[in-house]
C-alpha positions in Angstrom: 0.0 0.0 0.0 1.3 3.4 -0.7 3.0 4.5 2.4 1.6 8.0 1.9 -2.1 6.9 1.9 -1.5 4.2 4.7 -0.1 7.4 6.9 -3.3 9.4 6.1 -5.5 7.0 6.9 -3.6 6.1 10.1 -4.3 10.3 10.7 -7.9 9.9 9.5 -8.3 7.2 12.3 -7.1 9.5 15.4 -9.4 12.0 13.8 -12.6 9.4 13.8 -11.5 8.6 17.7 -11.4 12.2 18.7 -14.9 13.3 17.5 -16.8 9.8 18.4 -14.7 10.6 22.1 -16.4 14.5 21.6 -20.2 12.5 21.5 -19.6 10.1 24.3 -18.6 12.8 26.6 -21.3 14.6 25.6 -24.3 14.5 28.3 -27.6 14.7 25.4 -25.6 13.0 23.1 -28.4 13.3 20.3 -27.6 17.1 20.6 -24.5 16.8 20.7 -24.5 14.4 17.1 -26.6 17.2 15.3 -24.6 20.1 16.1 -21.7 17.8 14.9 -23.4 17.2 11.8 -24.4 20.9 11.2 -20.5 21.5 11.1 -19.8 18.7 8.6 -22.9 19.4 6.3 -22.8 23.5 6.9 -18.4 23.1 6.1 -19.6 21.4 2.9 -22.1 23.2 1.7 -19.4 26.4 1.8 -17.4 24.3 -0.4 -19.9 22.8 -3.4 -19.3 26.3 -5.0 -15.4 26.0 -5.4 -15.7 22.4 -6.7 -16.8 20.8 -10.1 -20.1 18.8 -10.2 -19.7 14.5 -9.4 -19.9 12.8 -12.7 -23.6 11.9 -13.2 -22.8 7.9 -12.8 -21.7 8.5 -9.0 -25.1 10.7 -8.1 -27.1 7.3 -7.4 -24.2 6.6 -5.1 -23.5 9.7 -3.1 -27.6 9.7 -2.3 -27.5 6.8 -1.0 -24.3 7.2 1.4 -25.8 10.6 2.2 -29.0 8.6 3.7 -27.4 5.9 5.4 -25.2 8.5 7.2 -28.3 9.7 8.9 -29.4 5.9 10.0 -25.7 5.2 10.9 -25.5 8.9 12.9 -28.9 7.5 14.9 -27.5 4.1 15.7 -24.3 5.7 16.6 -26.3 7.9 19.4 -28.1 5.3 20.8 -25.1 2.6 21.0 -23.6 5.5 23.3 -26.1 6.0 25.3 -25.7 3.2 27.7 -22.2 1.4 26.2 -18.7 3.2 27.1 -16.6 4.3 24.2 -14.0 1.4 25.0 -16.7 -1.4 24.3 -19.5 -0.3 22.2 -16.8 1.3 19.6 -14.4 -1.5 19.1 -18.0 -4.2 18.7 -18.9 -1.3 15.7 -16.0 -0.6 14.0 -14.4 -4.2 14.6 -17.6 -5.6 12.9 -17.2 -3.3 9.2 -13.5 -4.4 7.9 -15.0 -7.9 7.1 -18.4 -7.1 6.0 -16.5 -4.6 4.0 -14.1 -6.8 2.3 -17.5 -9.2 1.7 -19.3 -6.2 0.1 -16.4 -5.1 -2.0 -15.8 -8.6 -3.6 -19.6 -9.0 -4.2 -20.2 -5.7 -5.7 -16.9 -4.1 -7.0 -14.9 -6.9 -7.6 -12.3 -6.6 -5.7 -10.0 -9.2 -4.9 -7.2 -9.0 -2.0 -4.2 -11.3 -1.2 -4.0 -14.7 1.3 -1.8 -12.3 3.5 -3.8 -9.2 3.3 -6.9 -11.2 4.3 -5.2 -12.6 7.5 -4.1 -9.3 8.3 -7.5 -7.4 8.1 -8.5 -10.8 9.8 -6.4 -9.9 12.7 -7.1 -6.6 13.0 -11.2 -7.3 13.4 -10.2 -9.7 15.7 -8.0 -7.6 17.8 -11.0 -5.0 17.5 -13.8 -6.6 19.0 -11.5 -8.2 21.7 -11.2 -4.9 22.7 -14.8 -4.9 23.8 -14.4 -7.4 26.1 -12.5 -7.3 29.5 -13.9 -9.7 32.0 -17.6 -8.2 32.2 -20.7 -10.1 30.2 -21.7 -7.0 27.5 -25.5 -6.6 27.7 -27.7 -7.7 24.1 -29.0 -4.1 24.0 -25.3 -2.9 23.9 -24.2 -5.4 21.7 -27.3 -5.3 19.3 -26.6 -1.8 18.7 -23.2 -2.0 18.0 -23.5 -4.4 15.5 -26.2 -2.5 13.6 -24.0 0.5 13.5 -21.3 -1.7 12.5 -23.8 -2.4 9.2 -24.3 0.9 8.5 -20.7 1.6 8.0 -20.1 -1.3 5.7 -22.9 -0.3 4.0 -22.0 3.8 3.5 -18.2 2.6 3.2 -18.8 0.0 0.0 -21.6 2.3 -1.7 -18.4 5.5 -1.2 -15.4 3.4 -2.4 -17.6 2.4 -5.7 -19.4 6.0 -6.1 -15.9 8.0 -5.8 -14.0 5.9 -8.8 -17.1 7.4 -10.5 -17.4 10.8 -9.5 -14.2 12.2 -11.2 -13.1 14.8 -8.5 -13.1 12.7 -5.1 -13.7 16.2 -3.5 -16.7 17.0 -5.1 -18.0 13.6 -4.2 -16.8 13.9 -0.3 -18.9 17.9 -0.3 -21.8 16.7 -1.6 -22.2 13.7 0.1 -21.2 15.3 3.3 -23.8 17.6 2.7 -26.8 15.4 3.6 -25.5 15.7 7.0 -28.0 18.5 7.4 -30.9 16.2 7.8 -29.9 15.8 11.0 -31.4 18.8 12.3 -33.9 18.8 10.1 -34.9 15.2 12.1 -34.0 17.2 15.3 -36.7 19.7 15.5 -39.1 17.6 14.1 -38.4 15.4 17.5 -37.7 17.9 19.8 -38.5 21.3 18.7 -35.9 24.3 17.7 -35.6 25.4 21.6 -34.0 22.3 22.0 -30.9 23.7 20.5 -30.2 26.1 22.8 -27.0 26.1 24.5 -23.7 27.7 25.0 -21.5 28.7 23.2 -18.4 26.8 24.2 -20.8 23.7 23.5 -21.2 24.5 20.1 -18.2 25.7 19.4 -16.4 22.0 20.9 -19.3 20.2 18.7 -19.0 22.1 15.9 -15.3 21.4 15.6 -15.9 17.7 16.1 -18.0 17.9 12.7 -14.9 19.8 11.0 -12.7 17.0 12.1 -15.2 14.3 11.3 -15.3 15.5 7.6 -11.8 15.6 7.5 -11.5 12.1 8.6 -13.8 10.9 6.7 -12.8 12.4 3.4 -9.7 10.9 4.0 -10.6 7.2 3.8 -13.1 8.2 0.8 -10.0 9.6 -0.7 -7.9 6.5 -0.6 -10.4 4.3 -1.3 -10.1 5.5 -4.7 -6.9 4.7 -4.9 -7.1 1.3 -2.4 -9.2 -1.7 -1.9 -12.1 -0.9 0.6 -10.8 -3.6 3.0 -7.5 -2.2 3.5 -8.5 0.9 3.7 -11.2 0.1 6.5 -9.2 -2.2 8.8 -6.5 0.7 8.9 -9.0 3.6 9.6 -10.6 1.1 12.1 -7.4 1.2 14.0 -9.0 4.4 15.1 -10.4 2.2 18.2 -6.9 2.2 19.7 -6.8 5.9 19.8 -10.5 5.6 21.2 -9.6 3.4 23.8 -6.6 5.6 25.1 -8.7 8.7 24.6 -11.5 7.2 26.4 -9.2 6.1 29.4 -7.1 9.7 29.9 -10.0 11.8 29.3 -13.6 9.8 30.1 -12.2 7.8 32.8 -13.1 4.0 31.7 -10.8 1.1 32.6 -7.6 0.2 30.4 -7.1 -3.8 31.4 -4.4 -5.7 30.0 -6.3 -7.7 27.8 -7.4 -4.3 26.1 -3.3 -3.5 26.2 -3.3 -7.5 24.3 -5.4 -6.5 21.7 -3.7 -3.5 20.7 -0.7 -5.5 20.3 -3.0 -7.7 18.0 -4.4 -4.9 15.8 -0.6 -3.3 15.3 0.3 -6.6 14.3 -2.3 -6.9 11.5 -1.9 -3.2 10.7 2.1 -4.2 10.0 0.9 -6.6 8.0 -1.3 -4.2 5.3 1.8 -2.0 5.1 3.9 -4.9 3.7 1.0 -7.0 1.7 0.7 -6.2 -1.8 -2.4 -5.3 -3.2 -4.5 -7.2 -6.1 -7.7 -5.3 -7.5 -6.6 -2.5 -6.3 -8.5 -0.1 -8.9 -11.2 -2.4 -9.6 -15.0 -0.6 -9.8 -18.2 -2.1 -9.8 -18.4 -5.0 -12.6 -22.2 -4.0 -13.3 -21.7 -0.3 -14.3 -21.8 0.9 -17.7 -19.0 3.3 -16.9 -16.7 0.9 -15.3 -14.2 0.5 -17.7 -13.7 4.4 -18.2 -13.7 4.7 -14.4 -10.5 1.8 -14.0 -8.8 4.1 -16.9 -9.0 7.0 -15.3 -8.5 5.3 -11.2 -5.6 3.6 -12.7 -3.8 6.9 -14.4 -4.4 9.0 -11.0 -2.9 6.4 -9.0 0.4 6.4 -11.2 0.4 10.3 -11.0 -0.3 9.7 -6.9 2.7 7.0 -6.2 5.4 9.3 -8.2 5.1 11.8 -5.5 
């Protein structure tokens, strides 16, 4: 993998930690999730006029992320509301590398190598250890986590196939970002426009945390142009590392050893990605009528992107 993108999404995945730690610490955490989203949406909305329209084969796409962000922002709010940030993240975000690596096979056609598998393998693994340390996880918290581990399988195969179409990666990232403003939208319908009320220092903190959220996130949409969805997702999962040390220094919540064990695990596999070589690495969906133009254009892009 190109060591460039592997160290952006390594940067992408501290960024993903530090906003998710921003909405646990948050008390209404609902509240806290829509002012975050009315920084990522609002930040990319300012950009749409600076940046060329997504080619017309990537709109279906972009939509459809867009919508499943909101589902995936819900079930995000209510896994936090009764799992810590050290077990009900690492059950989510362990979950997605797999399904991920499933969905890109099925769909785009992807195909990865023996040691890459074991090494995304290992890094799920290492993940959802994390999760456990001794105490029985209760169904509601586990149920949860799992869906919202769906939803980012889902958003993360429908990006990595809609951005080989869109031509400009950033004008893909903006205007699917900008769906994020359904959030509040869904917000006062539930709870009325009072309900955002509050200070200023909490909007401001929340408001950052959307920033950083699109930043992360266009990130791993970026090198998923340029990488197979599975790498790129089990190294932007590694995220749960940062959120486990963010969540012990700054929430309080328990570091055991096995938690230390698991890290060990998930740098293991995450060594592993940054030696394997990649197979399929430009590959776009099999079933589109603009595939072939897309793998053209993927594959020229990439050459320009590994000279520097």
């Amino acid at each position: 993998m190109n060591p460039l993108i592997a160290a952006l999404v390594l940067f992408a995945a501290l960024l993903h930690a530090a906003w998710n730690a921003m909405l646990r610490g948050g008390s209404n955490r609902l509240w806290s999730m829509t002012v975050i989203s009315i920084g990522l949406g609002g930040t990319s909305l300012l950009a749409l006029p600076f940046l060329p329209s997504p080619a017309a084969a990537s709109w279906p796409y972009l939509i459809a992320s867009g919508l499943i962000h909101i589902g995936y922002n819900l079930s995000l709010v209510r896994q936090y509301r009764t799992g810590d940030l050290g077990e009900a993240y690492p059950i989510a975000r362990g979950a997605s590398p797999l399904l991920i690596m499933l969905g890109a096979a099925a769909f785009a056609g992807e195909e990865l190598t023996g040691f890459s598998l074991i090494a995304i393998m290992l890094i799920s693994l290492g993940i959802i250890g994390m999760a456990f340390h001794g105490q029985r996880m209760k169904r509601e918290n586990l149920t949860a986590a799992l869906t919202t581990g769906v939803f980012i399988a889902l958003y993360s195969v429908i990006d990595g196939m809609g951005v080989r179409m869109a031509g400009d990666p950033f004008a893909y990232i903006a205007w699917m970002s900008s769906f994020f403003l359904l959030m509040p939208v869904y917000f006062v319908a539930m709870r009325g426009g009072g309900a955002l009320v509050a200070p200023l220092k909490a909007w401001a903190v929340a408001l950052t945390g959307g920033v950083v959220a699109l930043v992360a996130y266009g990130i791993v949409i970026y090198a998923m142009q340029h990488s197979p969805m599975g790498i790129v997702s089990a190294l932007r999962e590694t995220s749960v590392v940062f959120a486990t040390l963010l969540g012990w220094f700054f929430l309080g919540e328990p570091l055991s050893w096995r938690r230390l064990a698991a890290c060990l695990v998930i740098t293991t596999g995450t060594a592993g990605l940054g030696f394997s070589r990649e197979t399929g690495r430009n590959t776009v969906s099999r079933t589109s009528p603009y595939a072939a133009s897309a793998l053209i254009v993927s594959r020229e892009k990439a050459k320009v992107f590994r000279a520097f």
